[in-house]
DRENMAR-239002 format. One record per residue (C-alpha): x, y, z; residue in three letters. Coordinates in steps of 0.25 Angstrom, whole numbers, plus 5000, padded with zeros to 4 digits. Layout:
BEGIN
XYZALA ...
//
This chain:
BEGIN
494049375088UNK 495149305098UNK 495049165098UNK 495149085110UNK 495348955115UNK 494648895129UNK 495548765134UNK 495048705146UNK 494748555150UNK 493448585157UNK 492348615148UNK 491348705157UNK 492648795158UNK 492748795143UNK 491248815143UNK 491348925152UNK 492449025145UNK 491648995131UNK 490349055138UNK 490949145148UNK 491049275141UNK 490649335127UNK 492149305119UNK 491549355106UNK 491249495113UNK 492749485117UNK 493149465105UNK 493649295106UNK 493049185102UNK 493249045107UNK 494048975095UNK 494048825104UNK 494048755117UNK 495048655121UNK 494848545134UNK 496348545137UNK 497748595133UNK 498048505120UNK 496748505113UNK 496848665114UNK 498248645107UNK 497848575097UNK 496848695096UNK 497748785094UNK 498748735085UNK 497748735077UNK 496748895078UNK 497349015084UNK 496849075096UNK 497149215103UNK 496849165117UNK 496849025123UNK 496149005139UNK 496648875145UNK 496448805157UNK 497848775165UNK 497448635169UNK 496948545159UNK 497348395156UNK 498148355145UNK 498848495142UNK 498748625153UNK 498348775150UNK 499748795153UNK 500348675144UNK 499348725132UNK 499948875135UNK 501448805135UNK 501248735123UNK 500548845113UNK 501748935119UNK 503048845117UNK 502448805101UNK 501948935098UNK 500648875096UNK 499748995100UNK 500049125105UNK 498649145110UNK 498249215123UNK 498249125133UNK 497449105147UNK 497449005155UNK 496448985167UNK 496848895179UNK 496048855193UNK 497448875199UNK 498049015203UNK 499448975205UNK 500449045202UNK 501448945194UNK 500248915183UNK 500149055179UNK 501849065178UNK 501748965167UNK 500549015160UNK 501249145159UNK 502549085155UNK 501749035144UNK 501049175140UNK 499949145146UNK 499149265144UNK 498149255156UNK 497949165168UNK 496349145173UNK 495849055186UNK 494748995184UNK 493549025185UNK 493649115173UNK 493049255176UNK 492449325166UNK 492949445167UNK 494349415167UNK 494249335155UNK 493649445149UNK 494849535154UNK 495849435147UNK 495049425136UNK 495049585133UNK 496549595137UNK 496749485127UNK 496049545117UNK 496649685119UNK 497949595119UNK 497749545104UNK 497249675099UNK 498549755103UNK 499449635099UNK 498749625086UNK 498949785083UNK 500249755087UNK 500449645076UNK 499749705063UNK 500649855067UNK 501949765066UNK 501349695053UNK 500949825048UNK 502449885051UNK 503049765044UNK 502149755031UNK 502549925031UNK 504149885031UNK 503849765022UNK 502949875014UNK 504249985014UNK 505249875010UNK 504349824999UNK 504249954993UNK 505749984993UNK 506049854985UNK 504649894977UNK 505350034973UNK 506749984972UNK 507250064984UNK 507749944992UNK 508949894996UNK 509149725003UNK 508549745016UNK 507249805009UNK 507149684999UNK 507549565009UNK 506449625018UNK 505449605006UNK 505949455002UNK 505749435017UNK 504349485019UNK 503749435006UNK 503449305000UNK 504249324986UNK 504349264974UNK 505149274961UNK 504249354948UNK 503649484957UNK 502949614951UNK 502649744958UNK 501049774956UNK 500349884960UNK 499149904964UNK 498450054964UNK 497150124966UNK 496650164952UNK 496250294951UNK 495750304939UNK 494350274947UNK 494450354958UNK 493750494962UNK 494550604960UNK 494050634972UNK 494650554979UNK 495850584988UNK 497150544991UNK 496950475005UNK 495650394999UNK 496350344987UNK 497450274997UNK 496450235006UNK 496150164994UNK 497550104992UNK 497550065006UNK 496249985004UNK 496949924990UNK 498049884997UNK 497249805009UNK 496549734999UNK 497949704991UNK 498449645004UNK 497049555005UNK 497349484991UNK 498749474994UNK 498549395009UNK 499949325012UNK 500749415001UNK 500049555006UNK 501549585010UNK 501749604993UNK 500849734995UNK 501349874997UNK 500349995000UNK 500950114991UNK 502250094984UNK 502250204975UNK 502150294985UNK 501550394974UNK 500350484981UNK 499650454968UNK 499650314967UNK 498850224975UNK 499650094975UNK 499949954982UNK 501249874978UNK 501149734975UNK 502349634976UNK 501749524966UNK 502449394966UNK 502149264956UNK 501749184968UNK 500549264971UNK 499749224958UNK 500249064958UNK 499749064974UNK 498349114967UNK 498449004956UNK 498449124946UNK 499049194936UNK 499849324941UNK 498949404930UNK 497649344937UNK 498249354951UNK 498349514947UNK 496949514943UNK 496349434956UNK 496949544963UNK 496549664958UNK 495149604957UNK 495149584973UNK 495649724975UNK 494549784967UNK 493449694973UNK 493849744986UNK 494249894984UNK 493350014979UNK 494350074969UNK 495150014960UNK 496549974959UNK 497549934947UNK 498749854945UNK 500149884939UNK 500849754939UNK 502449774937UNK 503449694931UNK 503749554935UNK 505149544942UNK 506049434948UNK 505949474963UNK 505549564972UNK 506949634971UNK 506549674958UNK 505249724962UNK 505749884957UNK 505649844943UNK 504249804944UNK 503849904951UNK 504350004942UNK 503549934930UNK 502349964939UNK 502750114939UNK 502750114925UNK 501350054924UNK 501050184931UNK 501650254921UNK 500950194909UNK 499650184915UNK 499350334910UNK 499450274896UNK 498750134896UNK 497250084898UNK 497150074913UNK 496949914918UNK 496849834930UNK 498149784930UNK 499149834922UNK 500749754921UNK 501849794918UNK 502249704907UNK 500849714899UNK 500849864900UNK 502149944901UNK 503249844898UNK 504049894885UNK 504749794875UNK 505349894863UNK 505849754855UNK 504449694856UNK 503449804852UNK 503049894842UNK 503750014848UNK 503550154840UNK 504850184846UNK 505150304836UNK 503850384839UNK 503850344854UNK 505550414855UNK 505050524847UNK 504050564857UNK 504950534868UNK 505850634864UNK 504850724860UNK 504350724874UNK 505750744879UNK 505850864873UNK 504450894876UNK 504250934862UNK 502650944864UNK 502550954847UNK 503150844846UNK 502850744857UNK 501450774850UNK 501850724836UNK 502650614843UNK 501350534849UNK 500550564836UNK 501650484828UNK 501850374838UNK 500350344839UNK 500250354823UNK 501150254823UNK 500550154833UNK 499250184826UNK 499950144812UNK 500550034818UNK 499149994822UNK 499949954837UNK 499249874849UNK 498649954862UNK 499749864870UNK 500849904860UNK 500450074861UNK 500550044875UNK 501849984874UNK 502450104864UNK 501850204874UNK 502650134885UNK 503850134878UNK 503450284879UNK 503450294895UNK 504550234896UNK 505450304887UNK 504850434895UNK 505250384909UNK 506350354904UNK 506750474899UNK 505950554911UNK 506850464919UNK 508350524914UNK 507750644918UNK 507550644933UNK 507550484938UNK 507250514952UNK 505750554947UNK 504750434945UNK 504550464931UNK 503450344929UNK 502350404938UNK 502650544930UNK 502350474918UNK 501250434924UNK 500650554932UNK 500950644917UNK 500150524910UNK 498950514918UNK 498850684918UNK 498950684904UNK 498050584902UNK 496450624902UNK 494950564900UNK 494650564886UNK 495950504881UNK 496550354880UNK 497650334889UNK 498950334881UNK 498150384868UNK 498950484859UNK 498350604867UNK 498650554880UNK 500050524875UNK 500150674869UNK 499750734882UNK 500950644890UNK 501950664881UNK 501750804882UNK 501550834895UNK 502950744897UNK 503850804888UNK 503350924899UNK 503850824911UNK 505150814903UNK 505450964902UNK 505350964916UNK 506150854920UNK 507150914910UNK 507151044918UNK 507050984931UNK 505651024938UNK 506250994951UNK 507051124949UNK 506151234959UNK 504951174956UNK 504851094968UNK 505151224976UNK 503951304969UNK 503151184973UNK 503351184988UNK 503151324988UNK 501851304981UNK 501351214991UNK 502051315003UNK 501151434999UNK 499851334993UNK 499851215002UNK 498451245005UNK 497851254992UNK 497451124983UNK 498951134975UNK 499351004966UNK 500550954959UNK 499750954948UNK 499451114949UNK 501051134953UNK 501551054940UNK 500551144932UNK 501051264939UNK 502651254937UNK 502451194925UNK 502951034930UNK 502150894928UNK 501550864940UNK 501950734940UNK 503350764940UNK 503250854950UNK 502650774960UNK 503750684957UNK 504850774960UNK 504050834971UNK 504150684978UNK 505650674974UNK 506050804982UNK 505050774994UNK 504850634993UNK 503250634993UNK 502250694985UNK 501950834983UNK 500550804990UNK 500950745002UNK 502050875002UNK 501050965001UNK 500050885013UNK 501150875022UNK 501551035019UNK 500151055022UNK 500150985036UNK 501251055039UNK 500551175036UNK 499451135046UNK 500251105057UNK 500851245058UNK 499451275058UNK 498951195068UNK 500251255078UNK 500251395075UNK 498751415074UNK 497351365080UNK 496651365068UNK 495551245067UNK 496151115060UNK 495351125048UNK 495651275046UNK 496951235045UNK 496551115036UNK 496051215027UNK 497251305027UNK 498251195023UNK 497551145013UNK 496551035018UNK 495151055016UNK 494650915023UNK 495050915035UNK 495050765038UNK 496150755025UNK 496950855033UNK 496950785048UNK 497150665039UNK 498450725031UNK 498850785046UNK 498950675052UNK 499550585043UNK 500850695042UNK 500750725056UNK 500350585063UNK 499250665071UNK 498150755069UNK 498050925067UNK 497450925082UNK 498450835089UNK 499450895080UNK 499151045085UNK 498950985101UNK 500250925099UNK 501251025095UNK 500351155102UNK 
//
């Protein structure tokens, strides 16, 4: 509703415009009356209003005075209509040198009051589209800068942007905040699972309020992961009167009182400043990484579950570097022998649940590491992390001896074809696969298998060449397809769905217009 303000020194008149017409159909309601030019002042320094209708002649303080006054101190920037007996000329200058909005003589008909109402409101409606598009093309360039200082691809115009646009304080971490999967259909598809993220990442703006600016829909960028970045300041949990662990936990128990899935949070490393925001972000990634080998929980930091110290645990370095060379020369044999002696000795050693978990760690990261010196252009952690969750199955513990046979194995494979560099023709045989089968259901997963490379590295060098993912190649190939189609044929839209590959035809109008910016039809009507 539009709130509006009557000002008039005769009360029958006042009376009159309250009763004259039905202003909650109109969509208004009356927020006050004032009797003369000053008490509606004082009225509006303190409420807002959208519309103000004022007599010109009152005593004390004029219609036009009142207009003058709100104008010159920026006291409202209300609508404003002013109704006079008089028809000169000279009054209505000055009302409209004083962005007067609309100028009525008494008596006040209804149905022009009604036409200034409807043009006011039609008014307010384009100018408040108007405002939320240029909010939403500012948090979108505040969003885009963010996540270059977030990735570490920023130079001093990105970071100054972001001091200036936040609220900042010393002591930040990078937090994600993701859709967990593990308790979702299998069913389910790619588009709901980020309808899903968009609906987390609204409700991650709700918590937040004044700091919502500190949220970043997708900064991963990865098709597979389903995340909202989180610029977390100390400041946020001593405005709550809590602790930051607490403040963490009364966040994450307002997002799942409010969603119908459920998400996790990785907390990164502290850091001085927002310019050191990369290093925290990294330690999230890592999390990623290890979650394949830990029980899965809530909220998961960095510090507590990945953080390595060699000088201040029980660290079974002599097993753990045997088995990282073994894996390096992926001597299957061996890597087997390797994990039997290293959890024989933790066994021996009678070692905590957090101290394995730290030894495993220490694991991880001598394998990125070494993955690393192979090819640093390939982001080695979500590897680890894809070959770890496809090794991993019901059945077992996560990072038991089995499941830590199976990796090992299957990543002294991922070794060999670094070392030979997959990227070599393979990427070739790949696009021909999907040239002469783009219509048939083909996955990474069923190319890996068939030329012999782990998935989750081929999908990484699949991005590297092409910069996106092999699935959104492969969609965008297949709209491709469907517009040659829909030019140099008249086949009916969801024949040629079917043809390139879509068997629900809605996904396919969807997918089209989201490459094309238009639907099939309009597409065809276009260019025909």
């Amino acid at each position: 509703m539009l709130k509006v303000l009557l000002v008039d020194d005769e009360p029958f008149i006042l009376q009159g415009l309250q009763f004259l017409l039905d202003w909650k159909e109109e969509g208004f309601e009356i927020a006050g009356t004032a009797a003369d030019g000053l008490e509606a002042l004082q009225f509006l320094k303190e409420n807002k209003v959208d519309l103000i209708i004022a007599d010109i002649n009152m005593p004390g303080m004029t219609g036009l005075d009142l207009l003058e006054t709100i104008r010159r101190e920026k006291i409202s920037s209300a609508f404003f209509v002013i109704l006079s007996g008089y028809a000169e000329f000279s009054y209505a200058q000055k009302a409209i040198r004083y962005e007067c909005s609309y100028y009525m003589l008494k008596p006040v008909e209804k149905e022009e009051l009604l036409s200034i109402l409807r043009k006011v409101q039609t008014i307010n409606e384009n100018n408040l589209a108007k405002k939320q598009m240029n909010q939403k093309m500012e948090r979108a360039y505040l969003s885009r800068n963010m996540i270059a200082v977030i990735l570490g691809k920023f130079d001093s115009v990105n970071l100054e942007y972001v001091k200036e646009n936040l609220r900042l304080s010393s002591n930040v971490r990078y937090v994600e905040i993701k859709l967990d999967e593990s308790n979702l259909s299998e069913e389910l598809t790619d588009e709901e699972k980020r309808t899903f993220q968009r609906d987390i990442f609204d409700y991650c703006l709700n918590f937040l309020e004044k700091d919502a600016d500190h949220c970043v829909f997708d900064v991963s960028g990865h098709e597979k992961i389903y995340d909202i970045g989180f610029v977390y300041c100390d400041y946020m949990a001593e405005c709550m009167g809590v602790e930051e662990n607490e403040y963490f936990h009364q966040f994450l128990d307002y997002l799942r009182s409010n969603l119908s899935v459920s998400v996790n949070m990785l907390i990164g490393k502290k850091v001085e400043d927002i310019s050191n925001i990369t290093k925290s972000y990294t330690t999230v990634c890592m999390l990623h990484s290890f979650q394949g080998f830990q029980t899965k929980k809530d909220i998961q930091y960095y510090e507590e579950d990945v953080q390595v110290g060699v000088n201040s645990i029980i660290l079974c370095k002599k097993d753990l570097d045997a088995l990282v060379y073994a894996i390096e020369q992926n001597d299957q044999e061996k890597i087997v022998k390797c994990v039997n002696s290293f959890f024989e000795e933790m066994k021996n050693m009678e070692l905590s649940e957090k101290i394995i978990h730290l030894n495993i760690n220490y694991l991880l990261f001598q394998l990125i590491h070494l993955a690393s010196e192979q090819d640093d252009g390939i982001n080695q952690e979500e590897v680890l992390r894809l070959i770890s969750e496809s090794t991993f199955e019901k059945g077992i513990m996560r990072g038991s001896k089995e499941h830590i046979t199976r990796f090992a194995c299957e990543y002294g494979n991922y070794m060999v074809q670094l070392r030979r560099n997959a990227s070599r023709g393979i990427l070739g045989d790949i696009e021909r696969e999907i040239q002469e089968h783009f219509a048939e259901n083909i996955t990474l997963k069923e190319l890996g298998e068939k030329y012999f490379v782990n998935s989750a590295y081929l999908g990484q060098l699949f991005r590297k060449k092409y910069g996106q993912s092999f699935k959104d190649y492969l969609n965008v190939y297949r709209i491709e397809q469907a517009c040659t189609r829909l030019l140099r044929t008249d086949d009916k839209i969801y024949d040629i769905a079917e043809a390139v590959g879509y068997h629900d035809l809605d996904y396919f109008v969807n997918r089209f217009i989201a490459v094309k910016g238009c639907t099939p039809a309009k597409f065809r009507r276009q260019n025909s």
